[in-house]
C-alpha positions as CSV (number, residue, x, y, z in Angstrom):
1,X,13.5,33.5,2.3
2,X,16.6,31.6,0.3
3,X,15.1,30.2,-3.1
4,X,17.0,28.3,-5.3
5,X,16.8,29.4,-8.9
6,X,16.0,26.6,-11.2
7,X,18.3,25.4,-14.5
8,X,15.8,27.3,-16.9
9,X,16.2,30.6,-15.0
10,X,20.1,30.7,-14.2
11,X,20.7,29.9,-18.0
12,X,19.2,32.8,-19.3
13,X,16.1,35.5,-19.1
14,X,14.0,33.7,-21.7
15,X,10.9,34.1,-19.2
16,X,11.4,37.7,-18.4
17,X,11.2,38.6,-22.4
18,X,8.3,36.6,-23.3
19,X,6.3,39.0,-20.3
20,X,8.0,41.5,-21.9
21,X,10.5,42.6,-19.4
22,X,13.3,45.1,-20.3
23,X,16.4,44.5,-17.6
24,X,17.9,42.1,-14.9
25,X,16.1,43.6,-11.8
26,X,13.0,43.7,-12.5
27,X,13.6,40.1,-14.0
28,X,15.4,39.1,-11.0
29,X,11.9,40.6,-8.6
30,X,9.3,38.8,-11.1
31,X,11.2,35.8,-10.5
32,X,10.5,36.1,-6.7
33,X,7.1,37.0,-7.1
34,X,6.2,34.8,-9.4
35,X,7.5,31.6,-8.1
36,X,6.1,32.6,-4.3
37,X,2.8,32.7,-6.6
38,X,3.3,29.0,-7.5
39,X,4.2,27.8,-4.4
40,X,1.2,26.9,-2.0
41,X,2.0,28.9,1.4
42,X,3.2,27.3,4.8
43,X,4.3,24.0,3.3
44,X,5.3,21.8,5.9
45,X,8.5,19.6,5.8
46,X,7.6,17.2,8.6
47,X,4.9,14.6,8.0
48,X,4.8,12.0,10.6
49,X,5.7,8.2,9.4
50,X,3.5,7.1,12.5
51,X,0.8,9.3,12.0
52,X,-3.0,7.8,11.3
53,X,-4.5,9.4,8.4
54,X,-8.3,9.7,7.6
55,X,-10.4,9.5,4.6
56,X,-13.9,9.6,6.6
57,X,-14.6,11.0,9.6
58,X,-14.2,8.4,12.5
59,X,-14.3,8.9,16.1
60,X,-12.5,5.9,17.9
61,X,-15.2,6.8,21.1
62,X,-18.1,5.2,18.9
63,X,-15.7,2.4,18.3
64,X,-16.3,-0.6,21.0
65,X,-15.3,-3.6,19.2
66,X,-11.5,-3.8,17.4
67,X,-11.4,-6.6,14.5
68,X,-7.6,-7.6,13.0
69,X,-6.3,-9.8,10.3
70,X,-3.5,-11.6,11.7
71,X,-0.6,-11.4,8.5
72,X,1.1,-8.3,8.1
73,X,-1.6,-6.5,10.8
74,X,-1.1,-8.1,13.7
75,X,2.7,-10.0,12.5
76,X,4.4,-7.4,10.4
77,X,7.3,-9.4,9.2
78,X,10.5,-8.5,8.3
79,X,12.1,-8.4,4.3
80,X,14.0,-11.7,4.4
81,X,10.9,-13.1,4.4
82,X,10.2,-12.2,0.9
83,X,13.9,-13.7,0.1
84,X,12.9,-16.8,1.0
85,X,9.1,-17.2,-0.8
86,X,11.3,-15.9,-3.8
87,X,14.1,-18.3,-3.4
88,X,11.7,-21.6,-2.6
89,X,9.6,-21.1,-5.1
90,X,11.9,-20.4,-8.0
91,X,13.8,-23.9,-6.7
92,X,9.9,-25.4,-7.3
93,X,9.8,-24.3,-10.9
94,X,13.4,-25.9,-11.3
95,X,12.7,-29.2,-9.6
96,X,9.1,-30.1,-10.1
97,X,8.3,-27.9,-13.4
98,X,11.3,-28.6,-14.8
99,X,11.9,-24.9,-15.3
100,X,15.6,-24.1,-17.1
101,X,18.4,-24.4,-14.0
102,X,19.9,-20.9,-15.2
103,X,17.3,-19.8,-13.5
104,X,18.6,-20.7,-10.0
105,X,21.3,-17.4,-10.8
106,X,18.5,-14.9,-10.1
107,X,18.0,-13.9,-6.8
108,X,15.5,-12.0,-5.1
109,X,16.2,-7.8,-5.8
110,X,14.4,-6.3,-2.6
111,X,12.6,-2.8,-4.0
112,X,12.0,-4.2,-7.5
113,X,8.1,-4.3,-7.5
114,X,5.7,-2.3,-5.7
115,X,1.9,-3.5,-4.3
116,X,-0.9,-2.4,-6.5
117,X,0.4,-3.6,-10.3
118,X,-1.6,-5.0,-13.1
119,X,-0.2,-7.5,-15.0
120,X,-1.2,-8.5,-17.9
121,X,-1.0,-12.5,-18.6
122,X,-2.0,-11.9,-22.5
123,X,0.4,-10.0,-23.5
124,X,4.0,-10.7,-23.8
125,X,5.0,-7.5,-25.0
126,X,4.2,-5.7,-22.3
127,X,6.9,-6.7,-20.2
128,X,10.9,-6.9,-20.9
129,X,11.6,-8.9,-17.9
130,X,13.7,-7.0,-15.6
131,X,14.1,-4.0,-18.1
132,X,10.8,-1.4,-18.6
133,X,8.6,-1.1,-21.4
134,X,8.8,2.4,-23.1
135,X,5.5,4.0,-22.5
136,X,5.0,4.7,-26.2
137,X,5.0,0.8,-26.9
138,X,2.7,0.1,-23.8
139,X,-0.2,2.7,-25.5
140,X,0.4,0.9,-29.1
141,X,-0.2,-2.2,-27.3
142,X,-3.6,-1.3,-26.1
143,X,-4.6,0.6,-29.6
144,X,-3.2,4.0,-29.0
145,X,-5.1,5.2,-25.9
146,X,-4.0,5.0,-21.9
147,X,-7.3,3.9,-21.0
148,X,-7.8,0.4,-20.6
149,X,-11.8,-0.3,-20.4
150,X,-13.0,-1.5,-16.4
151,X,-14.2,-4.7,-17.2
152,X,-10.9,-5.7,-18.3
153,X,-8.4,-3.9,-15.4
154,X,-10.3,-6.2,-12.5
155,X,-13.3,-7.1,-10.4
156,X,-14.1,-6.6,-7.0
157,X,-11.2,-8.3,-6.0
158,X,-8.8,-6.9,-8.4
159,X,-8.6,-10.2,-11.1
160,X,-9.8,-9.1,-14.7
161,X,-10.0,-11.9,-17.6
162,X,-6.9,-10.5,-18.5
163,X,-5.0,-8.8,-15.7
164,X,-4.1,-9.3,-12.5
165,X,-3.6,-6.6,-9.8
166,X,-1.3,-7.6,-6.8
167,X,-2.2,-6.0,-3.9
168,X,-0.8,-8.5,-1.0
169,X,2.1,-7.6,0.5
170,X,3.2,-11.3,-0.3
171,X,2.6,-10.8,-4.1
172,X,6.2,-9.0,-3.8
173,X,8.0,-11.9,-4.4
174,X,5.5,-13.4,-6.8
175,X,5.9,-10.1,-9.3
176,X,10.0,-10.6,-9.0
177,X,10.1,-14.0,-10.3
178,X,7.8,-13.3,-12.9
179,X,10.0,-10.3,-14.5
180,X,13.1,-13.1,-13.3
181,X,11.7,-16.0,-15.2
182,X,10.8,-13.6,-18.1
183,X,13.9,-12.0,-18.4
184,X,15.6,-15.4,-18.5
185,X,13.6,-16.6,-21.5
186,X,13.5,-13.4,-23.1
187,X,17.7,-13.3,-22.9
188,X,18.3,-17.1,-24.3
189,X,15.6,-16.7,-26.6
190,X,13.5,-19.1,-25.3
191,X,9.6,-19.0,-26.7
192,X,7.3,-19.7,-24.2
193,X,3.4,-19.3,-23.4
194,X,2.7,-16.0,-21.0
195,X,-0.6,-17.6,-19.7
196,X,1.4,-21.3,-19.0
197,X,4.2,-19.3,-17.4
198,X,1.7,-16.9,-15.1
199,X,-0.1,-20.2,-13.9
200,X,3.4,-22.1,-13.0
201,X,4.7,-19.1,-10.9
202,X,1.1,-18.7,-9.3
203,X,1.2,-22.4,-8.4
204,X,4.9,-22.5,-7.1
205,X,3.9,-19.4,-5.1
206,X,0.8,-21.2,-3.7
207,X,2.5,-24.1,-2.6
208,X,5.0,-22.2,-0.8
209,X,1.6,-20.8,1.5
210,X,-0.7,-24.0,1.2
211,X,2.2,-26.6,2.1
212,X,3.1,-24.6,4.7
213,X,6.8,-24.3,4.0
214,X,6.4,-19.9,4.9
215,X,5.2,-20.7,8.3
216,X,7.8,-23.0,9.4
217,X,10.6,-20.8,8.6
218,X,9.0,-18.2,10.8
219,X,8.1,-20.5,13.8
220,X,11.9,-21.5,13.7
221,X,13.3,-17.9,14.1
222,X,10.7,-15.4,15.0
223,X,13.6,-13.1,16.2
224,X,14.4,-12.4,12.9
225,X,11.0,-12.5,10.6
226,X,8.5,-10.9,13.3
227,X,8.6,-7.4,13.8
228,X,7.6,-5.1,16.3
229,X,6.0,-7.7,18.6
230,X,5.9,-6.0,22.0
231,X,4.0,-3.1,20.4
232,X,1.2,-5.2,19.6
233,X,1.0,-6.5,22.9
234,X,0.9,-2.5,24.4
235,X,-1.8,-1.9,21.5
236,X,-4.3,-4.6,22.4
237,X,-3.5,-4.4,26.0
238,X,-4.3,-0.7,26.1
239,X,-8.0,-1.3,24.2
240,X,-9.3,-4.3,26.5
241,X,-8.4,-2.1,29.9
242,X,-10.7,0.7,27.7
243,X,-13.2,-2.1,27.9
244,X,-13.3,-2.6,24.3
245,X,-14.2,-5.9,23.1
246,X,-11.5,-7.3,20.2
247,X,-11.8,-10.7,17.7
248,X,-9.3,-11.9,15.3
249,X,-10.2,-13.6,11.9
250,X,-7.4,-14.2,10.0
251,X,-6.9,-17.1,6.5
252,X,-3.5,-18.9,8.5
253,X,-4.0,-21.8,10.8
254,X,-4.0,-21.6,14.5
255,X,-1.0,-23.2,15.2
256,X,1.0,-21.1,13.2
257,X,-1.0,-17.7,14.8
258,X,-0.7,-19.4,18.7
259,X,3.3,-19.5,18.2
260,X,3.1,-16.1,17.1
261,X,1.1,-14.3,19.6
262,X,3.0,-16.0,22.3
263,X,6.0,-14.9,20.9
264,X,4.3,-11.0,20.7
265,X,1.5,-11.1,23.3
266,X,2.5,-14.0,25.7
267,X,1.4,-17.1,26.6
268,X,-2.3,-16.0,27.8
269,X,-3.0,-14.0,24.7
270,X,-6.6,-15.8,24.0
271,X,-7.7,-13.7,26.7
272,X,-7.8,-10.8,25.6
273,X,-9.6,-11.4,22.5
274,X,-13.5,-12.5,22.5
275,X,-13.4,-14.1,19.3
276,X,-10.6,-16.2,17.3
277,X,-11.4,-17.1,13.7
278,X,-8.7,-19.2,11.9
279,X,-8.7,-20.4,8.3
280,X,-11.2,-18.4,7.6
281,X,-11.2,-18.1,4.1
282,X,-11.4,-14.5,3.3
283,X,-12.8,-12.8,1.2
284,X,-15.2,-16.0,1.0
285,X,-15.6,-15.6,4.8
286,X,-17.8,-12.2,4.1
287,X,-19.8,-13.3,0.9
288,X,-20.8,-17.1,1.6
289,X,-23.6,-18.2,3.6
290,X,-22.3,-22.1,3.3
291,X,-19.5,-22.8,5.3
292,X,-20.2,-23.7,9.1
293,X,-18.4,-22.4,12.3
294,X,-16.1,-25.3,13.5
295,X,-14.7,-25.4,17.5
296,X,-11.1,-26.4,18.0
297,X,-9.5,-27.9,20.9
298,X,-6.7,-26.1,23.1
299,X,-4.3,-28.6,21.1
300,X,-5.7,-27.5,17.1
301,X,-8.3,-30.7,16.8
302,X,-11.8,-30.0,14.9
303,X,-14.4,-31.1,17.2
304,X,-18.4,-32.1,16.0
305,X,-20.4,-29.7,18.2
306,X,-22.5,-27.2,15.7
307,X,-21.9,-24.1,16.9
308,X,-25.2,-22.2,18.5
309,X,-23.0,-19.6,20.0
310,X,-19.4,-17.9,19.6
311,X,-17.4,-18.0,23.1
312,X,-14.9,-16.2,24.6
313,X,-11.7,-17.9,24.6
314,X,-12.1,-20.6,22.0
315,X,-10.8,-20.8,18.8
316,X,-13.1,-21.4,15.7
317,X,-12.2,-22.2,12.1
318,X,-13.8,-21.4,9.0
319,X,-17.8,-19.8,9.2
320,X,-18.9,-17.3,7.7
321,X,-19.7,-13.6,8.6
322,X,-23.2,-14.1,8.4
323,X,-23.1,-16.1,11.1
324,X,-21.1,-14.3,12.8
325,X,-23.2,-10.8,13.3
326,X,-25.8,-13.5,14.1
327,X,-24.2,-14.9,16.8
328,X,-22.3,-11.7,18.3
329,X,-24.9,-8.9,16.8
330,X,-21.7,-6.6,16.3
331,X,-22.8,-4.8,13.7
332,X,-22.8,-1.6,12.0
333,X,-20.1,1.7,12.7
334,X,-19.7,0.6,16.0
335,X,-16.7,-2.2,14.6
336,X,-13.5,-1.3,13.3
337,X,-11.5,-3.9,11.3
338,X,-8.0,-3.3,10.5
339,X,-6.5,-5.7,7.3
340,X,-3.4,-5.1,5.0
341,X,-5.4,-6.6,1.7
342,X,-7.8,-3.9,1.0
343,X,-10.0,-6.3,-1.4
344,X,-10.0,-9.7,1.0
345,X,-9.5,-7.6,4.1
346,X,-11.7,-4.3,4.0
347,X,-13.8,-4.0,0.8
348,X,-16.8,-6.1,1.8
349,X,-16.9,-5.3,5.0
350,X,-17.4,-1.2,4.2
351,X,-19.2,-1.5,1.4
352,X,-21.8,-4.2,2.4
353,X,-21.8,-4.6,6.2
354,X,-21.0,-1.3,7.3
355,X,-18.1,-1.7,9.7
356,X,-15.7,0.9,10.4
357,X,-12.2,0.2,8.1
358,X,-8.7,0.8,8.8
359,X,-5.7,-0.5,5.8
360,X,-2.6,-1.4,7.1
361,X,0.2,-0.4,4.8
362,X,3.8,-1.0,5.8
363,X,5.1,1.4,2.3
364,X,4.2,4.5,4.2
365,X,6.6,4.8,6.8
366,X,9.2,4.7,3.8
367,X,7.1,6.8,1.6
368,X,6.4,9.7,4.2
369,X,10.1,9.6,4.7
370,X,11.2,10.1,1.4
371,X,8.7,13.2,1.3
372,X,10.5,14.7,4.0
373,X,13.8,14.7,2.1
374,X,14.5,17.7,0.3
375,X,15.8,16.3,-2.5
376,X,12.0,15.4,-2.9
377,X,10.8,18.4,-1.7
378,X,12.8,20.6,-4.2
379,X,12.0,18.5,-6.9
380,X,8.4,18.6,-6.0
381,X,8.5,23.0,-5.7
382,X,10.2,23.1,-9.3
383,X,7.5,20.9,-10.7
384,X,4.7,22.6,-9.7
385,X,6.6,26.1,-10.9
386,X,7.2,24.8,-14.4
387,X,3.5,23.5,-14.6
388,X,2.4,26.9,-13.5
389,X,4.9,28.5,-16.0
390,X,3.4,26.1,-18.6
391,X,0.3,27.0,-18.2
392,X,0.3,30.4,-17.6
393,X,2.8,31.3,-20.9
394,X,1.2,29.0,-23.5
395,X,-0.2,31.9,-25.4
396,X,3.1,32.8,-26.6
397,X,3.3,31.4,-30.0
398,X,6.5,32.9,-31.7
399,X,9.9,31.0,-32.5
400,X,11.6,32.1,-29.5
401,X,8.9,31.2,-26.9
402,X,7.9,27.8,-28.3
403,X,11.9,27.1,-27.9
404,X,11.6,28.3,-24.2
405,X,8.5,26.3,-23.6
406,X,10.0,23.2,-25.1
407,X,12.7,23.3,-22.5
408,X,10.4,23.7,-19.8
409,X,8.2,21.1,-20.8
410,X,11.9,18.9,-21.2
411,X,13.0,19.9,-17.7
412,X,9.3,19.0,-16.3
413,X,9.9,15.5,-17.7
414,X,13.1,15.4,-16.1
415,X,12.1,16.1,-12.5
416,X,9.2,14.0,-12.7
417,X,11.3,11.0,-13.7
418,X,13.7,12.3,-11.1
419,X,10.8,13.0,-8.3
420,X,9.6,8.8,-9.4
421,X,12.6,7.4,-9.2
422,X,12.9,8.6,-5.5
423,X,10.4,5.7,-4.5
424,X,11.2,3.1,-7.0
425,X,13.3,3.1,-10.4
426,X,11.0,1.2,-12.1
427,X,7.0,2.2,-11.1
428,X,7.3,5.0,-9.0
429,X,5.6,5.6,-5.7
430,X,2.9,2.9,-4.8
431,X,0.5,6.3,-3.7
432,X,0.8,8.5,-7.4
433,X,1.8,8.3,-10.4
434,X,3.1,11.3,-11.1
435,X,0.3,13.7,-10.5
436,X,-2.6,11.1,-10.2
437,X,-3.1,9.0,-7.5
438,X,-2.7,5.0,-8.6
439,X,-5.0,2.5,-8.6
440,X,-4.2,0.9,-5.3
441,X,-4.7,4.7,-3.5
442,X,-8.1,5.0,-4.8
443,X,-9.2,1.4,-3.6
444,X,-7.2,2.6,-0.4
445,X,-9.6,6.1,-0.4
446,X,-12.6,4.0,-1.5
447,X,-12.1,0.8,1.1
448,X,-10.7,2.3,4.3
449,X,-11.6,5.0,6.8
450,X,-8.1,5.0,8.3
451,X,-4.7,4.2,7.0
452,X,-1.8,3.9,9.3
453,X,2.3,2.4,8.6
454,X,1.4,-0.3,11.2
455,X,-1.1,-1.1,14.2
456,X,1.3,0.5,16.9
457,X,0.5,4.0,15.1
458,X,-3.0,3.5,17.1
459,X,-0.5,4.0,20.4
460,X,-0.2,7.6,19.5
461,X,-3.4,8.8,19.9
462,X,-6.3,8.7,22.8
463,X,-8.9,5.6,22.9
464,X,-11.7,8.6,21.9
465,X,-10.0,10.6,19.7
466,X,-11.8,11.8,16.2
467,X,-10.0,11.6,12.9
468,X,-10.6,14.0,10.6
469,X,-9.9,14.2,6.9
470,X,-8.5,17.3,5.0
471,X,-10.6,18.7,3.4
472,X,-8.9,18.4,-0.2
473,X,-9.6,21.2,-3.2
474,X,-11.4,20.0,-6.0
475,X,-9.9,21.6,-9.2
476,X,-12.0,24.5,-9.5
477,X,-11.5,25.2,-5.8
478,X,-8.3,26.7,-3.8
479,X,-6.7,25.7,-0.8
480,X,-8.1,28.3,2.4
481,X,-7.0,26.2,5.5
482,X,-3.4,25.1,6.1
483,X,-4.7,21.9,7.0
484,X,-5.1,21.2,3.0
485,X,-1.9,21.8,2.7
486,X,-0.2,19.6,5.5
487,X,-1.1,16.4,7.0
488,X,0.2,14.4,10.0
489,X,2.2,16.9,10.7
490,X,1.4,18.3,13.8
491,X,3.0,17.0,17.0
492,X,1.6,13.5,17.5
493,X,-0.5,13.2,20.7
494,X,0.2,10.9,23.4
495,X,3.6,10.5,22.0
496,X,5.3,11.4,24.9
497,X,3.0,9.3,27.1
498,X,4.1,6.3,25.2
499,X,7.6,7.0,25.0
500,X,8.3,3.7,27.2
501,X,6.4,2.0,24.5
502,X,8.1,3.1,21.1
């Protein structure tokens, strides 16, 4: 085995004297042995970007009804999307707030901002615009400590009285203009009031949605925003001839999801769904009893009719999800839902109704990716060796060995800056921060059973087939089972079988 000797060892033999070693040789075979300690055994260098990964136990063979939000589930759409939310609404600060007309320079920087920040609409200082905060001024900000009390980070749904945590794959844009708009000020010295500012950019990104500007730009050219559309049509295709029973309820308006399913599906897409929900309002849709089921017409038209029962074929708007397990009685583990917003999507649905969950996150396939570089990899190994080093040689409290740990604890620094930046020069990976998973992964853990890249990841694997999660050691435990160490990494099933497909 071929191990490349890290900085701290090739400079000099600093390690070897503070175990008290005598000569080169030996140093050279404690080396070995001791980073082949560190190392977990067996590592695997090919996870799968299509794999489906489990936090609970599912079996798809209990499953017999399939539920799907229709926006970035069903539609995944492609990045010049985001280009043109960014773009229109930053024209709508200009034109209609009268925003500064410098700031028509800034365009929209693809890869700036990740899903899953808090921001804080208090606080000025804690953001630079375009440029990061040091950490140190971030922790004087909030009186010293890195712990910023619940009650203030969010709700359920991820909005505190103070910050704000974007989780929709739409709030990309959003977060760019706000660091855009910022920076501009903040570079003309401009004064202005964070909480005004947050609540412009909020409305000129709203309009952009409610108007309806975002879905004419698709249904103009859905070659070039929709992605991956005759995969969806092999996915639900393949569950109705396993006599599964599938409903849509998605927030956007039915004309806007019929040109899209015809462009993905085909024309006679309604039939293969039992149910179609449209404006539905979520997360509303799961909480409140209020709002009515209303029937529309093949052409979009509301009709009057109150709605005693939910048919197949028609399209509904609005309702509520009380009357919806009324009227269907699908209830309970035997319903999966698949969603991309894990608070409006998923969260009230697992937590208070029971259904099976599965998150929809487009960052993995890029994410699992970059893992499999080994660039990453490397960086990763010499990480986990210096910690180990770190931790192990800590007793050693002379001159010469507090130098030595200083450079390690330097180095460590520097690779995990280096390993961070491999995902995204400004915040990292939207899964970890460095060692500790973020925010947005532990409302993933918490909120789905299943998380796949997209819904044609379901194509990989048999209409029965049981997910299992690894079994992950606690801190006090070690790993036994290679499958701790490595997952999604075996040959996908079905692959092959689908070939036509992908």
């Amino acid at each position: 085995m071929h191990i490349k000797m890290p900085q701290w060892y090739l400079k000099n033999h600093k390690v070897w004297l503070l175990l008290g070693g005598t000569n080169a040789k030996s140093f050279s075979n404690l080396s070995l042995s001791l980073l082949l300690d560190l190392l977990p055994p067996g590592v695997c260098s090919l996870l799968n970007p299509a794999a489906i990964y489990a936090n609970n136990e599912i079996s798809l063979g209990d499953v017999e009804i399939y539920g799907f939000d229709y926006d970035y589930t069903l539609a995944q759409y492609s990045n010049l999307l985001h280009s043109m939310i960014f773009n229109t609404a930053r024209d709508i600060l200009i034109e209609q707030f009268k925003y500064p007309e410098g700031l028509g320079k800034y365009d929209y920087i693809p890869g700036f901002a990740i899903r899953g920040l808090h921001y804080d609409v208090q606080k000025v200082s804690c953001t630079k615009g375009l440029k990061p905060v040091p950490d140190e001024e971030v922790i004087e900000l909030y009186g010293g400590t890195q712990h910023i009390p619940l009650y203030q980070m969010s709700d359920f749904y991820g909005k505190g009285p103070s910050l704000k945590q974007f989780m929709d794959i739409f709030s990309l844009p959003e977060m760019t203009l706000l660091s855009s708009v910022i920076d501009y000020f903040i570079t003309h010295g401009i004064e202005f009031d964070q909480v005004h500012l947050y609540k412009d950019i909020s409305d000129a990104i709203r309009d952009v949605h409610v108007k309806g500007v975002m879905y004419k730009w698709i249904e103009k050219d859905m070659e070039q925003y929709i992605l991956h559309g005759d995969e969806i049509y092999a996915v639900l295709n393949r569950l109705v001839n396993h006599k599964k029973k599938l409903f849509l309820i998605t927030n956007s308006p039915f004309s806007f999801v019929d040109k899209g399913m015809k462009h993905m599906v085909g024309k006679n897409w309604r039939d293969l769904f039992d149910m179609v929900i449209v404006q539905a309002d979520k997360p509303n849709f799961f909480t409140d009893r209020r709002k009515p089921f209303r029937k529309l017409d093949d052409n979009g038209s509301l009709q009057w009719d109150k709605i005693n029962q939910l048919e197949k074929g028609k399209i509904y708007k609005e309702g509520n999800l009380f009357d919806f397990l009324r009227l269907t009685g699908w209830r309970g583990s035997k319903v999966l839902y698949f969603g991309d917003h894990l608070y409006s999507d998923l969260a009230d649905l697992m937590l208070r109704h029971g259904w099976r969950t599965g998150a929809i996150v487009p960052e993995l396939e890029t994410e699992i990716r970059i893992i499999n570089t080994e660039q990453y990899m490397h960086s990763l190994t010499w990480q986990q060796a210096l910690t180990g080093l770190l931790e192990r040689m800590q007793m050693y409290q002379d001159a010469e060995s507090k130098q030595v740990l200083l450079e390690w604890m330097k180095e460590r620094q520097e690779i995990r800056s280096l390993t961070k930046n491999l995902f995204n020069p400004q915040f990292g990976s939207i899964f970890r921060t460095f060692h500790n998973p973020t925010y947005f992964s532990r409302r993933l853990v918490r909120f789905s059973d299943i998380y796949m890249a997209s819904i044609s990841c379901l194509l990989n694997y048999d209409v029965n087939f049981t997910f299992y999660p690894r079994r992950t050691p606690l801190q006090h435990e070690a790993p036994l089972w290679m499958d701790q160490l490595c997952t999604g990494c075996m040959k996908t099933p079905f692959l092959e079988e689908m070939v036509h497909i992908r």
